[in-house]
Biopython code that builds the backbone (N, CA, C, O; Angstrom):
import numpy as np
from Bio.PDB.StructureBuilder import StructureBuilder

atoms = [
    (1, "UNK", "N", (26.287, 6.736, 28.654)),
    (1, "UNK", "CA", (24.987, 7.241, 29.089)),
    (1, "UNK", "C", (23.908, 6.623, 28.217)),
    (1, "UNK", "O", (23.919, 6.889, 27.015)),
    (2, "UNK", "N", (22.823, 5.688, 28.800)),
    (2, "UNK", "CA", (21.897, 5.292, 28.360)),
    (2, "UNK", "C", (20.644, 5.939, 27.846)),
    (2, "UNK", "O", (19.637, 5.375, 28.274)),
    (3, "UNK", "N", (20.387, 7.063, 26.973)),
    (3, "UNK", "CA", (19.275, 8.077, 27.480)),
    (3, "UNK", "C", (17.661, 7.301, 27.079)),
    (3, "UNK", "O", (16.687, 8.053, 27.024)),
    (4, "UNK", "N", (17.484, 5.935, 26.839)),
    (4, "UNK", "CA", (16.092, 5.583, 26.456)),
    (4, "UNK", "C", (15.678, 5.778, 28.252)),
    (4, "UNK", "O", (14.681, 6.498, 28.210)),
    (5, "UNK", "N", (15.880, 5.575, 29.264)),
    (5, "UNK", "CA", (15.742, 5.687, 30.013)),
    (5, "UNK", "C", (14.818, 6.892, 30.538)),
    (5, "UNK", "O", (13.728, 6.736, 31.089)),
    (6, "UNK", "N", (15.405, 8.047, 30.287)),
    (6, "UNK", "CA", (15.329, 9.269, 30.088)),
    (6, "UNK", "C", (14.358, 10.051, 29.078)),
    (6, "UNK", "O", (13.482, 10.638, 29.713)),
    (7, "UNK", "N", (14.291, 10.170, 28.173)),
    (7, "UNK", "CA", (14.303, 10.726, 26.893)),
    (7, "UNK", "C", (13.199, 10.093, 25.886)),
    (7, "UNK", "O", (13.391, 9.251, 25.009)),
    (8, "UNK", "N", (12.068, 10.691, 26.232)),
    (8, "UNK", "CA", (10.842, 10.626, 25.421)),
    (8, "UNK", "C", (10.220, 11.481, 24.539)),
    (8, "UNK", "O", (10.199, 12.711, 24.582)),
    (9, "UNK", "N", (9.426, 10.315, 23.276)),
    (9, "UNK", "CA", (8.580, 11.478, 22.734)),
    (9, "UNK", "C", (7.377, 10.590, 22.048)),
    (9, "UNK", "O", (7.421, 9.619, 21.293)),
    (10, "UNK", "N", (6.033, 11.493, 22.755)),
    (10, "UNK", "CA", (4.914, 11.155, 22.508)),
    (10, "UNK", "C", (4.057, 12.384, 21.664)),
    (10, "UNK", "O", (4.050, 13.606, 21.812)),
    (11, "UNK", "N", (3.442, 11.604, 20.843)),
    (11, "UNK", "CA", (2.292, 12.986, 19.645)),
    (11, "UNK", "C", (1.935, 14.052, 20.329)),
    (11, "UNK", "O", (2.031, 15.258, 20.102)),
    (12, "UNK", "N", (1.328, 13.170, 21.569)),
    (12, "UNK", "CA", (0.518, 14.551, 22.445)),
    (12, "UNK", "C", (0.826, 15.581, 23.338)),
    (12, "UNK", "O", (0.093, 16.464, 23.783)),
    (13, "UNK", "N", (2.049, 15.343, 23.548)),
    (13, "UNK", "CA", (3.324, 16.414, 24.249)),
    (13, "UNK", "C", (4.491, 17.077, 23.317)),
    (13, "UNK", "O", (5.415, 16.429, 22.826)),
    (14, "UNK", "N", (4.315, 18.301, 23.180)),
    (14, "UNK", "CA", (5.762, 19.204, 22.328)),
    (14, "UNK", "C", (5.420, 18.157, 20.525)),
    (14, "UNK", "O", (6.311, 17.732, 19.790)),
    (15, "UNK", "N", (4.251, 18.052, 20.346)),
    (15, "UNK", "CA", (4.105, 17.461, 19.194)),
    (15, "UNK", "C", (5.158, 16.478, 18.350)),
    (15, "UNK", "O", (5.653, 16.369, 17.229)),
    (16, "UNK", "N", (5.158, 15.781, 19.780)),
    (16, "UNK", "CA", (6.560, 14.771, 19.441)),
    (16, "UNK", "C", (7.663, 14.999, 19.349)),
    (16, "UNK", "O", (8.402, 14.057, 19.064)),
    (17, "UNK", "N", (8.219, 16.291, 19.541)),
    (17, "UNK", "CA", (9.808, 16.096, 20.235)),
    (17, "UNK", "C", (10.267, 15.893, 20.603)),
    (17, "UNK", "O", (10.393, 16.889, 21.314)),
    (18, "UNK", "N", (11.309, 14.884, 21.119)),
    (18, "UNK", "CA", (12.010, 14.505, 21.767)),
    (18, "UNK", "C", (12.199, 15.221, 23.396)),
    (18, "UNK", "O", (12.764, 16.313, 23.343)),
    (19, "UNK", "N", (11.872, 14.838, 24.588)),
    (19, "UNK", "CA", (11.836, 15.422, 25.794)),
    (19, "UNK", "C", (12.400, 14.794, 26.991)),
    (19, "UNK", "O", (12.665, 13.613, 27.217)),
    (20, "UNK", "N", (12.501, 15.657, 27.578)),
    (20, "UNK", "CA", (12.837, 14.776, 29.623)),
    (20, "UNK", "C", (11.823, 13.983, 29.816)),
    (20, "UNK", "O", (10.752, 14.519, 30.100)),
    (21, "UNK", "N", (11.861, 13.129, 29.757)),
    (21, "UNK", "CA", (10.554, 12.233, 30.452)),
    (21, "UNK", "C", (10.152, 12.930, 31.673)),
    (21, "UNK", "O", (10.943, 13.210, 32.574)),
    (22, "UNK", "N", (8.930, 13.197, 31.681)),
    (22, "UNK", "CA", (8.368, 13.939, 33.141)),
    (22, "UNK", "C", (7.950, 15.459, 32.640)),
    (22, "UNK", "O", (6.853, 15.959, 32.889)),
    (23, "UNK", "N", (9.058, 16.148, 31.853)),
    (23, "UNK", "CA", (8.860, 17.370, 31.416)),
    (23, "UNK", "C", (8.261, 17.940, 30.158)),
    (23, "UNK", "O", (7.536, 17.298, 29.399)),
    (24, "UNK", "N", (8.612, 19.171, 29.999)),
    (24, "UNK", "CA", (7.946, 19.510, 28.728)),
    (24, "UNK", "C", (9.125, 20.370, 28.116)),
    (24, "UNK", "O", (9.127, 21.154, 27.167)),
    (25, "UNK", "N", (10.277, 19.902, 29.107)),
    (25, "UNK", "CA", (11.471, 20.394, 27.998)),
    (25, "UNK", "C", (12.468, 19.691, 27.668)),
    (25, "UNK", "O", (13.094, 18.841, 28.301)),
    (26, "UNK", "N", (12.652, 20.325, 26.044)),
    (26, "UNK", "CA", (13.094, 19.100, 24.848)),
    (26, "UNK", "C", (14.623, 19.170, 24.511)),
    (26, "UNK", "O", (15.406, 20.107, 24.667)),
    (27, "UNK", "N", (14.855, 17.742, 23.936)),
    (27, "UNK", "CA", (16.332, 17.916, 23.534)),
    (27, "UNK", "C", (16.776, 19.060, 23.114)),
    (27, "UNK", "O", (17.820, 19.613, 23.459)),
    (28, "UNK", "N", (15.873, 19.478, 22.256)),
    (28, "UNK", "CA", (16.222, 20.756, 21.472)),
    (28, "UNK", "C", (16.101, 21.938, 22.049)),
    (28, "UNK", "O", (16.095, 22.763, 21.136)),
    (29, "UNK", "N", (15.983, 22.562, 23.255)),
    (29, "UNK", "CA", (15.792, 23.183, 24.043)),
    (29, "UNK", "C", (16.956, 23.325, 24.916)),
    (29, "UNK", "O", (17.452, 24.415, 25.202)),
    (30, "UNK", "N", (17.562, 21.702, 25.512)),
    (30, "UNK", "CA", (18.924, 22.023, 26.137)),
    (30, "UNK", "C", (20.216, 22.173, 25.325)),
    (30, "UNK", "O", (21.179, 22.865, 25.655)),
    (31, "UNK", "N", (20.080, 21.272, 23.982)),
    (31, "UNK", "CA", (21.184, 21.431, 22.766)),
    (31, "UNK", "C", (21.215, 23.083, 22.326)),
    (31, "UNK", "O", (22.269, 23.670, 22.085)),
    (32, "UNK", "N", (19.619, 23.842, 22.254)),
    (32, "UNK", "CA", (20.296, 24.990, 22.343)),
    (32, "UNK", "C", (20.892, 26.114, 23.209)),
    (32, "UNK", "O", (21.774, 26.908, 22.883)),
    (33, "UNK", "N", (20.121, 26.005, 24.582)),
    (33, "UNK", "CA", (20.929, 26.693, 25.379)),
    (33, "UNK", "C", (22.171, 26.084, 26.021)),
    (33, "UNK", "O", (22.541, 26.670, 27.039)),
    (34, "UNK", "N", (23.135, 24.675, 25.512)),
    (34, "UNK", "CA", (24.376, 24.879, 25.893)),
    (34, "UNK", "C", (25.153, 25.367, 24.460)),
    (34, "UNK", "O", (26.354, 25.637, 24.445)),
    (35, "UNK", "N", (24.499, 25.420, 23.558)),
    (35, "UNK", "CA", (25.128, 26.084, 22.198)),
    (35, "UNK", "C", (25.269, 27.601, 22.361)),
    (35, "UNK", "O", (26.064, 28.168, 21.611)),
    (36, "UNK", "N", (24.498, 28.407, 23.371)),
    (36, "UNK", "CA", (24.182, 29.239, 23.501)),
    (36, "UNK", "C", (25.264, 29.908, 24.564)),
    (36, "UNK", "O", (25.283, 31.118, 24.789)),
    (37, "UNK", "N", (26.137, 28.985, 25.169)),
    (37, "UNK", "CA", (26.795, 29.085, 26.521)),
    (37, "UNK", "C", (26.511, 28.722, 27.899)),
    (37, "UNK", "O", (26.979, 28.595, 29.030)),
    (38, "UNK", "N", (25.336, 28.614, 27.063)),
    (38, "UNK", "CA", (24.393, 28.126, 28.872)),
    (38, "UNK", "C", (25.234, 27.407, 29.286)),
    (38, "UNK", "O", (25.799, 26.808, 28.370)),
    (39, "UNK", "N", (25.870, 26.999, 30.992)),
    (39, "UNK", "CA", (26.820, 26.003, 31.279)),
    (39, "UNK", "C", (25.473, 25.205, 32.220)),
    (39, "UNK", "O", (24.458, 25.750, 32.656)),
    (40, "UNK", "N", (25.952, 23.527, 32.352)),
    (40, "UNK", "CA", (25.138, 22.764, 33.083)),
    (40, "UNK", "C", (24.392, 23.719, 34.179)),
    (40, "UNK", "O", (23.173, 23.894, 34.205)),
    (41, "UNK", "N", (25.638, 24.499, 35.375)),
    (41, "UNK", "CA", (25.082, 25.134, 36.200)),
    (41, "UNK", "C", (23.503, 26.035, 35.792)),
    (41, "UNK", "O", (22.440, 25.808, 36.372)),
    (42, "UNK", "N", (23.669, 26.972, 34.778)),
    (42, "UNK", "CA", (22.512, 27.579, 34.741)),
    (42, "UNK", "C", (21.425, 26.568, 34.456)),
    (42, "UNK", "O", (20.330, 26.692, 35.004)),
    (43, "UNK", "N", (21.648, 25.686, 33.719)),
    (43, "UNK", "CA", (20.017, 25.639, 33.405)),
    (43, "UNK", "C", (19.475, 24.413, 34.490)),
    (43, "UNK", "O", (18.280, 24.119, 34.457)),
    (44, "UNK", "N", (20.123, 23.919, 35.168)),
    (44, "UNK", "CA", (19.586, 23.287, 36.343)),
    (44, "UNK", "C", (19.477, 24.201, 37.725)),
    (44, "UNK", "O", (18.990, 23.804, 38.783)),
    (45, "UNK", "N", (20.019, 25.462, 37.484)),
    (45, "UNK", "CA", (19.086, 26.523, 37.934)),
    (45, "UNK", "C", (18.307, 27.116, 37.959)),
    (45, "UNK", "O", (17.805, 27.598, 38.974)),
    (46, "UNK", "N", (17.836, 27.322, 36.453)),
    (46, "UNK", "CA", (16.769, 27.808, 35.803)),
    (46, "UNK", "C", (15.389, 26.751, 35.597)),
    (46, "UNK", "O", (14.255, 27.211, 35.462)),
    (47, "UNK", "N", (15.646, 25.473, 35.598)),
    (47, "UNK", "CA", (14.449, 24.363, 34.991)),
    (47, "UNK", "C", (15.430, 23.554, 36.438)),
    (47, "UNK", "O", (16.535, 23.037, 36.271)),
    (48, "UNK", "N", (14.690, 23.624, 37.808)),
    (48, "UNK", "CA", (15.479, 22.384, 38.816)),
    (48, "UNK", "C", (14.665, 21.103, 38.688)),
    (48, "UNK", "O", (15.055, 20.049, 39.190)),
    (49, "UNK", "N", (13.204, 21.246, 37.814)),
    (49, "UNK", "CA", (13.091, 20.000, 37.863)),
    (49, "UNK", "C", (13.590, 18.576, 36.855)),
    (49, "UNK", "O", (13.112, 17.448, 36.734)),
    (50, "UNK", "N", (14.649, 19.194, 36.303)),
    (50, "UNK", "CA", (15.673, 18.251, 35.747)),
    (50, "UNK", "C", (16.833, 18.320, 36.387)),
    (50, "UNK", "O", (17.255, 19.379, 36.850)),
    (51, "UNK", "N", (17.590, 16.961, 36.490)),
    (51, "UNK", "CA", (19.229, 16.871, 36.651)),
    (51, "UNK", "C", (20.090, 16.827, 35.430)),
    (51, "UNK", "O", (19.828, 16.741, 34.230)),
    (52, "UNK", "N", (21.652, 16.947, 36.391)),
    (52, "UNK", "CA", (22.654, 16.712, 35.372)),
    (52, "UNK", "C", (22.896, 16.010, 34.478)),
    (52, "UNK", "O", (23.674, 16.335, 33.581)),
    (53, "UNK", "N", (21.981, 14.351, 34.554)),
    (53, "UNK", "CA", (21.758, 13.522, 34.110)),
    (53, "UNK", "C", (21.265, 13.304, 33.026)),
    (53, "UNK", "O", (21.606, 12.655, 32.037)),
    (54, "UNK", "N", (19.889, 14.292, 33.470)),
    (54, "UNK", "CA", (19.055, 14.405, 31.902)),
    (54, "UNK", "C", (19.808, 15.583, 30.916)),
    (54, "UNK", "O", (19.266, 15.709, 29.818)),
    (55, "UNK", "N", (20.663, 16.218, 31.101)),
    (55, "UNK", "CA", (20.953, 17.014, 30.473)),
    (55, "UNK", "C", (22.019, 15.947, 29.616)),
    (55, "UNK", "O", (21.842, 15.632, 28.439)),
    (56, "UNK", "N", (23.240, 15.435, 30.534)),
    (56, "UNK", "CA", (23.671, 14.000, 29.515)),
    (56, "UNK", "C", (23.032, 13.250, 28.617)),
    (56, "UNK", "O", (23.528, 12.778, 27.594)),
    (57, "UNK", "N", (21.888, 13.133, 29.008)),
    (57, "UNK", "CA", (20.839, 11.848, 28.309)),
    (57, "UNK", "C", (20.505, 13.102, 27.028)),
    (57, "UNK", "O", (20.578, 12.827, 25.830)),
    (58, "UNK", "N", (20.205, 14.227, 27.457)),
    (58, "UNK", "CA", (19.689, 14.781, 25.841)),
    (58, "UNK", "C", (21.436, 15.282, 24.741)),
    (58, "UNK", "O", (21.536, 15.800, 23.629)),
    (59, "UNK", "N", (22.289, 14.907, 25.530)),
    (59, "UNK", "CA", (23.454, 15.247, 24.374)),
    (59, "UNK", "C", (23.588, 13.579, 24.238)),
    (59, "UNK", "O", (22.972, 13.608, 23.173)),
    (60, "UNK", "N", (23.778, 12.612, 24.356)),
    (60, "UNK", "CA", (23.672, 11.301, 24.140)),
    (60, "UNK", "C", (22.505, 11.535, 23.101)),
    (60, "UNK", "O", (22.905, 11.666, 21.944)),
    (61, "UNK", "N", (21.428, 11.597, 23.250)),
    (61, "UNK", "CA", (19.751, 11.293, 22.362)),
    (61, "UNK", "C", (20.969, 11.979, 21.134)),
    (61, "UNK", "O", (21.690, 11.146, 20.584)),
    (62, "UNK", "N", (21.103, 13.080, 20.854)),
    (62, "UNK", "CA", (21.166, 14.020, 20.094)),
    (62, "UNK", "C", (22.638, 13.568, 19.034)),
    (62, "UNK", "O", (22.687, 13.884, 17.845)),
    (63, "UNK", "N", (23.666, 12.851, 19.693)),
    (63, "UNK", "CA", (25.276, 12.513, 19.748)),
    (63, "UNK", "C", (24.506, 11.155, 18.314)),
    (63, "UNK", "O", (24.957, 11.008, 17.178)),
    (64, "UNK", "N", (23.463, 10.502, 18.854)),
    (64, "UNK", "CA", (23.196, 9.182, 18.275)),
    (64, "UNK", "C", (22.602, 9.605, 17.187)),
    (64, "UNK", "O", (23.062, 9.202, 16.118)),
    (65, "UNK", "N", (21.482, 10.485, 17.175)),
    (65, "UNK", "CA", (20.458, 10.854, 16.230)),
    (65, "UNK", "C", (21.613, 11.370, 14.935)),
    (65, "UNK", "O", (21.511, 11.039, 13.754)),
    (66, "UNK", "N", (22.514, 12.103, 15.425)),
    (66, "UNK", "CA", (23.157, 12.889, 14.280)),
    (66, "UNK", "C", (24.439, 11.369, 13.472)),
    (66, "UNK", "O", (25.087, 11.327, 12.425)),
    (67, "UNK", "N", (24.277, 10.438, 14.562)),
    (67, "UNK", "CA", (25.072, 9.410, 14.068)),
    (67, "UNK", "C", (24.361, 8.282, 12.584)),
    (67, "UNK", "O", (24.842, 7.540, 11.728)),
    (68, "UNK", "N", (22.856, 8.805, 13.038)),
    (68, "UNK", "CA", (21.957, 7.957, 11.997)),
    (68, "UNK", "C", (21.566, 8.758, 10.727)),
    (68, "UNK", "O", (21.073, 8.298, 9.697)),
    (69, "UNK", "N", (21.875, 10.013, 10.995)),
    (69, "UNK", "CA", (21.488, 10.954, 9.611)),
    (69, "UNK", "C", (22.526, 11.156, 8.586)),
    (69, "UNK", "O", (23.663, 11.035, 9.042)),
    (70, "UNK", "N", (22.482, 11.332, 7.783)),
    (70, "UNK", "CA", (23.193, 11.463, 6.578)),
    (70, "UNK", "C", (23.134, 12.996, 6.211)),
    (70, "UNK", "O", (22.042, 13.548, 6.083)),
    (71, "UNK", "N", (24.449, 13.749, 6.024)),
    (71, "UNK", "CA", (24.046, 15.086, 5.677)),
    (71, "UNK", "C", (25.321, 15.561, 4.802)),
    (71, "UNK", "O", (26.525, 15.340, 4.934)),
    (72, "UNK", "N", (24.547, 16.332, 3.819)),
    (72, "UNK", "CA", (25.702, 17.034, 2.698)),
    (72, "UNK", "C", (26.322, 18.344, 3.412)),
    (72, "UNK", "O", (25.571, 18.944, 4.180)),
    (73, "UNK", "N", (27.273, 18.701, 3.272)),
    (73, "UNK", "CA", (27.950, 20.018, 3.705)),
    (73, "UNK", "C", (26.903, 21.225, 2.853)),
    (73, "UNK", "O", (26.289, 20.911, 1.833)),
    (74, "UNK", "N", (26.857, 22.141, 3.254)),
    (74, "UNK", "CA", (25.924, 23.197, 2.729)),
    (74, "UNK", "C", (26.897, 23.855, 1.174)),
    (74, "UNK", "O", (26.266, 24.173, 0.166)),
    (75, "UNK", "N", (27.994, 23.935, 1.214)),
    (75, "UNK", "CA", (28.766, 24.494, 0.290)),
    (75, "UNK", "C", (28.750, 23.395, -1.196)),
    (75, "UNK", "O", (28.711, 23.749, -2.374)),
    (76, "UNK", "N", (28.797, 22.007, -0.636)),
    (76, "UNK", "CA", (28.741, 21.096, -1.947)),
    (76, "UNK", "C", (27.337, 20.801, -2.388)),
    (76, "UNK", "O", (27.165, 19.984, -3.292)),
    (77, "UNK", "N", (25.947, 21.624, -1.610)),
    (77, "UNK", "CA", (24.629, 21.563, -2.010)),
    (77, "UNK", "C", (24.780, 22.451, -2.839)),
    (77, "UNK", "O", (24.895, 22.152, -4.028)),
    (78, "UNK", "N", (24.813, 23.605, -2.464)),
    (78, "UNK", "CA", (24.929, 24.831, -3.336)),
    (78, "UNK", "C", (25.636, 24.971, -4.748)),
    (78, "UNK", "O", (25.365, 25.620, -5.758)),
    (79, "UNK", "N", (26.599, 24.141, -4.421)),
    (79, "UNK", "CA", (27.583, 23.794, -6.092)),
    (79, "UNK", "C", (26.362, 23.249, -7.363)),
    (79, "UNK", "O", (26.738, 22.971, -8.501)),
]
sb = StructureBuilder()
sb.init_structure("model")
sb.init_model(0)
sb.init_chain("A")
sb.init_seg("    ")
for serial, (resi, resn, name, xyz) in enumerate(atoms, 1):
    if name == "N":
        sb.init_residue(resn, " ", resi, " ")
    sb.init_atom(name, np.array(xyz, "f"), 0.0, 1.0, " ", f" {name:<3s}", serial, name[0])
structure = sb.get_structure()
């Protein structure tokens, strides 16, 4: 799944979060309601003006982003 296609973020919309191109809802918005249980079905029930597609494209955006960050486990910060 290609999500540049998809998957924008400009200053002047959601103050640069990452979004559906077209919409005003953000990666972080579908990463949390399928964390949440949300299954594909609901929330392309709930928001129809996105597809299944973009919902791929924001776990792709999200799959890559966490591939470029660097992060300590919370237990060996705390040590």
């Amino acid at each position: 799944m290609d999500w540049k296609d998809r998957i924008v973020a400009t200053p002047d919309t959601l103050v640069g979060k990452p979004r559906i191109k077209g919409t005003r809802i953000s990666v972080e918005l579908i990463v949390g309601w399928l964390a949440s249980g949300w299954s594909f079905e609901q929330i392309l029930e709930s928001y129809p003006t996105i597809t299944r597609e973009d919902i791929l494209a924001a776990l792709a955006f999200a799959a890559e982003m966490l591939k470029e960050e660097e992060y300590i486990a919370v237990h060996k910060a705390a040590a």
